[in-house]
C-alpha positions as CSV (number, residue, x, y, z in Angstrom):
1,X,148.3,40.0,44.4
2,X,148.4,38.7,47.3
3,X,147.6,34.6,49.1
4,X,145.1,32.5,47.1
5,X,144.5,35.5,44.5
6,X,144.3,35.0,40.5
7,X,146.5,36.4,38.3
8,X,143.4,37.7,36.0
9,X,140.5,38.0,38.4
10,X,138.2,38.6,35.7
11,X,139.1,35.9,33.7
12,X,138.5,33.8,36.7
13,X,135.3,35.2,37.1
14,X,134.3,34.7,33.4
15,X,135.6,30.7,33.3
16,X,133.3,30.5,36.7
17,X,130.0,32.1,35.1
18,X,131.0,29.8,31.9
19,X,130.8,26.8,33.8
20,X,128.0,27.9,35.8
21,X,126.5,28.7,32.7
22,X,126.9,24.5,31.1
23,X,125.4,23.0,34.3
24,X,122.1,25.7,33.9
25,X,122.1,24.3,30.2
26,X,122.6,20.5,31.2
27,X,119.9,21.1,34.2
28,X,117.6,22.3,31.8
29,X,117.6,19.5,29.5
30,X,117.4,17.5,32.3
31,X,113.8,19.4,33.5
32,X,112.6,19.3,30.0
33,X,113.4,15.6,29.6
34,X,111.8,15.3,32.9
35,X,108.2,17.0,32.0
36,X,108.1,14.9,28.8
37,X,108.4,11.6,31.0
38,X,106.0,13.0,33.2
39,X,103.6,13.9,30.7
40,X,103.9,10.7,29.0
41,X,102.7,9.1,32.0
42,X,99.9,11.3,32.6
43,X,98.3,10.2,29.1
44,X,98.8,7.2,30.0
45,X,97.1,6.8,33.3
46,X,94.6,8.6,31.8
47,X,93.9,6.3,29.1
48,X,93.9,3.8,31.9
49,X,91.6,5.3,33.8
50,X,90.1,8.2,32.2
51,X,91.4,10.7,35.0
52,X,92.0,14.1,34.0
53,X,95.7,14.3,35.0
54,X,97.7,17.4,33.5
55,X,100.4,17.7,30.7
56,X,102.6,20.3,30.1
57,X,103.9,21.0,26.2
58,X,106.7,23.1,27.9
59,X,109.1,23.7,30.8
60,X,107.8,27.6,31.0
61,X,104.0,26.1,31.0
62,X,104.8,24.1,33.8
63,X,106.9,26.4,35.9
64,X,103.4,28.9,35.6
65,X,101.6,26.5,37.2
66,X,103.8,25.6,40.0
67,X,103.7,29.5,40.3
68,X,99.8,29.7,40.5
69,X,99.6,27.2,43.2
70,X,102.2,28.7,45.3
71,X,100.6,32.2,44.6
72,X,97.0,30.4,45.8
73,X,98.8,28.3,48.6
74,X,100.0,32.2,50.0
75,X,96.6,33.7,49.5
76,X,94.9,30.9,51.8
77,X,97.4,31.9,54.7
């Protein structure tokens, strides 16, 4: 092998996608921990004053609807 080579390119490979792998887990903990804050506070600006503001049970109900307005923002273009 040859320069800035590794001895054992797929083991290389495989410790990258493992560590790739932790900060996709840690980043989605941090979203879901995220949506419950942000939930949280819709209820209780709603309480407040009675608005209609949406909460979202889960990370995959949440991502849907950030795809339906993107979906709706590309069909007004």
């Amino acid at each position: 092998m040859s320069g800035n080579s590794p001895a054992n390119p797929a083991k290389h490979w495989e410790d990258i996608a493992r560590s790739n792998w932790k900060v996709i887990e840690s980043m989605e903990e941090a979203l879901k921990e995220s949506l419950k804050l942000q939930s949280h506070y819709a209820e209780l600006l709603n309480m407040h004053d009675g608005g209609e503001r949406m909460q979202f049970k889960t990370v995959d109900e949440w991502m849907d609807r950030l795809r339906s307005l993107k979906m709706r923002e590309e069909n007004e273009i």
